[in-house]
N, C-alpha and C positions, 0 to 999 in steps of 0.2 A: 348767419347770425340774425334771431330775429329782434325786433323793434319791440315786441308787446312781451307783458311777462304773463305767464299764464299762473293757472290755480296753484298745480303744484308747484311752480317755482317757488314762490318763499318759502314753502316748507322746505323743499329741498337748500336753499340757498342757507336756513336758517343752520341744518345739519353738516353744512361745511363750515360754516363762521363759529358754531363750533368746535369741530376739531381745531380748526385753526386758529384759535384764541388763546394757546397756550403756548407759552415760551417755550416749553421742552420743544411741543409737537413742533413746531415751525424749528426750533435746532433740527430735531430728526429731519424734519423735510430739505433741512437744507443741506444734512451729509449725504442726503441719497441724491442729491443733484448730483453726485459724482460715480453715481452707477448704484449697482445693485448691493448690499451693503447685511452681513451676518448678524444676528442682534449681539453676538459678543464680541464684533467688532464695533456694535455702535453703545453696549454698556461698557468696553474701556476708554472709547474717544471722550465719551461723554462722562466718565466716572461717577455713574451712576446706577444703582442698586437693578439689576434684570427683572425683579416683580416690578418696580416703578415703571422702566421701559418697556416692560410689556402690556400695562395698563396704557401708555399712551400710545403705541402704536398699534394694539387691537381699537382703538377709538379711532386714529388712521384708517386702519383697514373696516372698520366699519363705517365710516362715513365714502368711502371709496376711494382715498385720496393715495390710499398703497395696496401694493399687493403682496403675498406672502408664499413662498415656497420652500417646500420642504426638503430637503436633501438628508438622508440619514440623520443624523443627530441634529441638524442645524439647521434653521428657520433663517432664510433671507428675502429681505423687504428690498423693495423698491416705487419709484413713483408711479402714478397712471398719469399721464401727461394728460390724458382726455379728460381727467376728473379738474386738474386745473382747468383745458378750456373752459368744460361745464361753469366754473366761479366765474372766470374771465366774463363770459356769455350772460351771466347771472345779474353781473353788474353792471353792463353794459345795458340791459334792459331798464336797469334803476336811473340810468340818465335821465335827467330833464327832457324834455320833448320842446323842439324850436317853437317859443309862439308864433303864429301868421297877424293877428293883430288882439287888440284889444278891445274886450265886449262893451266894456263899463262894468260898472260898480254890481257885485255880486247881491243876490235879494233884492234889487232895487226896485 
Protein backbone atom coordinates (compact mmCIF):
# COMPACT_ATOMS: atom_id res chain seq x y z
CA UNK A 1 0.00 0.00 0.00
CA UNK A 2 1.60 3.09 -0.98
CA UNK A 3 1.83 6.47 1.26
CA UNK A 4 1.76 9.02 -1.74
CA UNK A 5 -1.26 9.36 -4.05
CA UNK A 6 -0.20 9.83 -7.50
CA UNK A 7 -1.73 11.84 -10.53
CA UNK A 8 -4.15 9.55 -11.68
CA UNK A 9 -5.41 8.49 -8.42
CA UNK A 10 -7.97 11.18 -7.85
CA UNK A 11 -9.24 10.66 -11.05
CA UNK A 12 -9.49 7.30 -10.58
CA UNK A 13 -10.72 7.70 -6.88
CA UNK A 14 -13.24 10.26 -8.13
CA UNK A 15 -14.88 7.39 -10.73
CA UNK A 16 -15.49 4.98 -7.75
CA UNK A 17 -17.05 7.69 -5.30
CA UNK A 18 -19.17 7.79 -8.13
CA UNK A 19 -20.50 4.81 -8.59
CA UNK A 20 -20.67 4.47 -5.08
CA UNK A 21 -22.74 7.34 -4.23
CA UNK A 22 -25.92 5.87 -4.95
CA UNK A 23 -28.17 4.09 -2.63
CA UNK A 24 -29.30 1.52 -5.39
CA UNK A 25 -25.70 0.82 -6.44
CA UNK A 26 -24.27 0.25 -2.83
CA UNK A 27 -27.84 -2.16 -2.32
CA UNK A 28 -26.66 -3.93 -5.42
CA UNK A 29 -23.03 -4.18 -3.99
CA UNK A 30 -24.37 -5.38 -1.04
CA UNK A 31 -26.55 -8.49 -2.45
CA UNK A 32 -23.48 -9.56 -4.36
CA UNK A 33 -21.55 -9.75 -1.16
CA UNK A 34 -23.25 -13.06 -1.14
CA UNK A 35 -21.95 -14.35 -4.34
CA UNK A 36 -22.46 -14.19 -7.78
CA UNK A 37 -26.07 -12.94 -8.34
CA UNK A 38 -28.59 -13.03 -12.11
CA UNK A 39 -30.00 -9.42 -12.65
CA UNK A 40 -33.47 -11.06 -12.41
CA UNK A 41 -32.64 -12.24 -9.28
CA UNK A 42 -31.42 -8.92 -8.19
CA UNK A 43 -34.61 -6.96 -10.14
CA UNK A 44 -37.11 -9.13 -7.89
CA UNK A 45 -35.02 -8.96 -4.44
CA UNK A 46 -34.92 -5.43 -5.11
CA UNK A 47 -38.44 -4.81 -6.87
CA UNK A 48 -37.18 -2.73 -9.06
CA UNK A 49 -37.91 -2.00 -12.94
CA UNK A 50 -34.67 -4.23 -15.09
CA UNK A 51 -33.99 -0.81 -17.32
CA UNK A 52 -33.37 0.91 -13.84
CA UNK A 53 -31.03 -1.85 -12.64
CA UNK A 54 -29.30 -2.24 -15.55
CA UNK A 55 -28.40 1.49 -15.77
CA UNK A 56 -26.94 1.10 -12.33
CA UNK A 57 -25.05 -1.73 -12.61
CA UNK A 58 -23.44 -1.01 -16.25
CA UNK A 59 -22.20 2.29 -13.96
CA UNK A 60 -20.83 -0.75 -11.66
CA UNK A 61 -19.34 -2.39 -14.28
CA UNK A 62 -17.94 0.62 -15.75
CA UNK A 63 -16.32 1.95 -12.98
CA UNK A 64 -14.77 -1.68 -12.26
CA UNK A 65 -16.40 -2.31 -9.02
CA UNK A 66 -18.48 -5.59 -10.86
CA UNK A 67 -18.15 -7.80 -13.29
CA UNK A 68 -20.54 -9.28 -15.73
CA UNK A 69 -21.05 -12.76 -17.42
CA UNK A 70 -22.98 -13.96 -19.82
CA UNK A 71 -24.68 -17.41 -19.63
CA UNK A 72 -27.43 -17.92 -22.49
CA UNK A 73 -30.16 -15.63 -21.75
CA UNK A 74 -28.86 -14.40 -18.38
CA UNK A 75 -26.32 -11.84 -17.37
CA UNK A 76 -24.80 -12.45 -13.86
CA UNK A 77 -22.84 -9.77 -11.73
CA UNK A 78 -20.70 -10.15 -9.24
CA UNK A 79 -17.90 -8.17 -7.04
CA UNK A 80 -14.16 -7.50 -8.06
CA UNK A 81 -12.77 -7.51 -4.55
CA UNK A 82 -9.59 -5.80 -6.09
CA UNK A 83 -11.56 -2.96 -7.31
CA UNK A 84 -12.67 -2.52 -3.53
CA UNK A 85 -8.98 -2.79 -2.37
CA UNK A 86 -8.11 -0.04 -5.20
CA UNK A 87 -10.99 2.48 -2.95
CA UNK A 88 -9.59 1.03 0.25
CA UNK A 89 -5.87 2.01 -0.97
CA UNK A 90 -7.27 5.19 -2.50
CA UNK A 91 -8.09 6.43 0.78
CA UNK A 92 -5.73 5.35 2.82
CA UNK A 93 -3.30 7.76 0.74
CA UNK A 94 -5.90 10.72 1.70
CA UNK A 95 -4.78 10.28 5.33
CA UNK A 96 -3.12 12.89 7.03
CA UNK A 97 0.56 12.50 7.16
CA UNK A 98 2.15 12.54 11.01
CA UNK A 99 3.80 15.96 11.65
CA UNK A 100 7.51 15.60 12.81
CA UNK A 101 7.39 19.28 14.16
CA UNK A 102 6.35 22.61 13.59
CA UNK A 103 7.90 25.26 11.29
CA UNK A 104 6.20 28.36 12.41
CA UNK A 105 3.81 30.52 11.05
CA UNK A 106 3.28 30.02 7.19
CA UNK A 107 4.56 33.45 4.81
CA UNK A 108 6.16 34.74 7.69
Amino acid sequence: MSSDISTATPIRLAELCHALSDPTRLHILHLLRQGRRCVCDLTDTMDAAQSRLSFHLRTLRDAGLVRDRREGRWVYYEIRPEALEEVTEALEALKPLPVASETGPCCG
